[in-house]
Backbone bond lengths (Angstrom), bond angles and torsions (degrees), N, CA, C in turn:
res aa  C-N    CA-C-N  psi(-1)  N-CA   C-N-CA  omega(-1)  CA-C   N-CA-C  phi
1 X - - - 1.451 - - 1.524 109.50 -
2 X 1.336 104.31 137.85 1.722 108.17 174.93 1.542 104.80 -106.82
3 X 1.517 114.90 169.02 1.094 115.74 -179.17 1.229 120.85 117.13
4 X 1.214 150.95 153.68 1.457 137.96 -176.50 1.780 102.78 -89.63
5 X 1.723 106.27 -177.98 1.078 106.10 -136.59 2.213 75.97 -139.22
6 X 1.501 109.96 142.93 1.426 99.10 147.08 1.183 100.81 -157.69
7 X 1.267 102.77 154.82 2.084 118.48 -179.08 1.441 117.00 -139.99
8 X 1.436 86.51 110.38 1.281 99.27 157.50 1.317 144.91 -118.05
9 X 1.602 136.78 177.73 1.158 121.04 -169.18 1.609 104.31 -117.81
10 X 1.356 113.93 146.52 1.004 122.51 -179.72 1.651 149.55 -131.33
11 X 1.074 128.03 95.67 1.155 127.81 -137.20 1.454 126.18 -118.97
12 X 1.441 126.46 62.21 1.463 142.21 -173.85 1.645 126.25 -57.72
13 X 0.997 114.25 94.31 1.593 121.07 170.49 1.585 114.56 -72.83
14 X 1.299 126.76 123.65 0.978 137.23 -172.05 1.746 109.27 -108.59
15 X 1.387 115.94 108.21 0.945 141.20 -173.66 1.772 136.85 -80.30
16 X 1.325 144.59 -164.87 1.164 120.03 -177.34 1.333 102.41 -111.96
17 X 1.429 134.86 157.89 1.734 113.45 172.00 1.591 116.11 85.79
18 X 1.822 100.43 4.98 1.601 89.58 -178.45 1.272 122.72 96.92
19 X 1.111 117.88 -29.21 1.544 142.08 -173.41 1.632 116.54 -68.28
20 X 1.265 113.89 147.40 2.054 89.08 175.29 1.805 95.91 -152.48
21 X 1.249 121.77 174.68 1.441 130.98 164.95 1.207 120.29 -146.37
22 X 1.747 116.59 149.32 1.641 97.42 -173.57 1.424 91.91 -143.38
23 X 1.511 90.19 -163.41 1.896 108.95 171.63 1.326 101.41 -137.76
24 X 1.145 108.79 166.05 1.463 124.90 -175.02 1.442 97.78 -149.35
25 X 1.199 120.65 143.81 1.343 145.40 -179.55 1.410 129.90 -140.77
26 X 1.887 114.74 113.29 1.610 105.03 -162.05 1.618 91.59 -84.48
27 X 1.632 133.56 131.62 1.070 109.91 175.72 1.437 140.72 -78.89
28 X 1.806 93.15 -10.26 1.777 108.24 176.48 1.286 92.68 -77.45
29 X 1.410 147.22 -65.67 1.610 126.38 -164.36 1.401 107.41 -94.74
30 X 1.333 125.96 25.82 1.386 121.19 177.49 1.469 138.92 51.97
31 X 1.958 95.73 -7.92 1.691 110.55 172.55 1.413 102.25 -58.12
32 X 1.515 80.53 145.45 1.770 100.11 -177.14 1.666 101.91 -125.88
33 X 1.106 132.42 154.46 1.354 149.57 157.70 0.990 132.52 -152.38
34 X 1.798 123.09 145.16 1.542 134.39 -161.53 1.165 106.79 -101.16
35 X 1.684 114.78 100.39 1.949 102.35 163.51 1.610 113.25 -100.03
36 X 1.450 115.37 -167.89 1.252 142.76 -161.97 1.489 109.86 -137.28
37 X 1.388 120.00 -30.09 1.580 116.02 -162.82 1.886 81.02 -137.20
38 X 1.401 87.55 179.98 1.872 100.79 170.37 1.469 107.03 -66.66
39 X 1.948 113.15 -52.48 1.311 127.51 -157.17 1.425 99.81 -52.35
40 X 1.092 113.12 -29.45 1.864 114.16 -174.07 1.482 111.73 -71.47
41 X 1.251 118.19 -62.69 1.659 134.14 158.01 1.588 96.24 -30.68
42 X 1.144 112.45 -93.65 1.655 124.32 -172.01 1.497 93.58 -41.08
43 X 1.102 154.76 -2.40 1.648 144.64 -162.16 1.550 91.17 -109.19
44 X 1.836 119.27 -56.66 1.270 126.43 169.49 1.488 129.18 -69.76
45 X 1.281 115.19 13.39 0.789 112.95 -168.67 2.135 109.15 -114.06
46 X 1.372 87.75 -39.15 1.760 116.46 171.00 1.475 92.79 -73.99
47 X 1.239 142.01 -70.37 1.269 125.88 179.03 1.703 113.89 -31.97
48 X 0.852 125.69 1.61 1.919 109.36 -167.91 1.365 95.76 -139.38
49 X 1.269 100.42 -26.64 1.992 95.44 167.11 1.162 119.41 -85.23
50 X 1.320 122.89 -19.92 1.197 118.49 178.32 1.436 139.32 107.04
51 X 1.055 105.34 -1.02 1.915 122.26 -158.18 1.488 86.72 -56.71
52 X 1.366 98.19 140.23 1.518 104.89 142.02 1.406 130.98 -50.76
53 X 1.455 130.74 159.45 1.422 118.04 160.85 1.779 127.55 55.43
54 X 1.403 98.30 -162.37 1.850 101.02 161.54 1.326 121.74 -90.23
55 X 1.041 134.46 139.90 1.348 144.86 -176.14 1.442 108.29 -94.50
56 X 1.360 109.53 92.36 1.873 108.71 175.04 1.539 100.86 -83.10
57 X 1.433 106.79 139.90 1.557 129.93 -170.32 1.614 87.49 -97.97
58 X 1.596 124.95 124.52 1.416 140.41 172.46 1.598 82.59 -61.39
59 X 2.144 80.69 159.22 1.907 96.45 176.75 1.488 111.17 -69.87
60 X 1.128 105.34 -31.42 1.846 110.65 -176.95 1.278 99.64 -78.43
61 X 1.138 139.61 -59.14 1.516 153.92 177.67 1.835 94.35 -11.23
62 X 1.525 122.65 124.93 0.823 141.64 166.41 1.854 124.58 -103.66
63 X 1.116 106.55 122.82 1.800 105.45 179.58 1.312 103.26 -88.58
64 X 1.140 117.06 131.95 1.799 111.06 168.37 1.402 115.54 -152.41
């Protein structure tokens, strides 16, 4: 496979009410951060990859 490569770690607490919290971890610079929703995760997550711009999520496009 060609193409670059990123890994991260990921760590979802499942909460009462539906609700959840996690961590995310870049593993090349070792930054870590605490979200609440996806958009936060997905926010830390585009920061370290790099995208240009905003990242529109397709209608089929699933977050998980």
């Amino acid at each position: 496979m060609t193409g670059k490569y990123y890994t991260f770690i990921v760590r979802i607490h499942d909460e009462s009410g539906g609700k959840f919290r996690g961590q995310i971890q870049h593993i090349r610079t070792q930054e870590e951060a605490h979200f609440e929703n996806f958009k936060d995760m997905k926010a830390f997550m585009v920061k370290h990859i790099g995208l240009p711009g905003k990242v529109v999520q397709k209608k089929d496009e699933h977050v998980v």
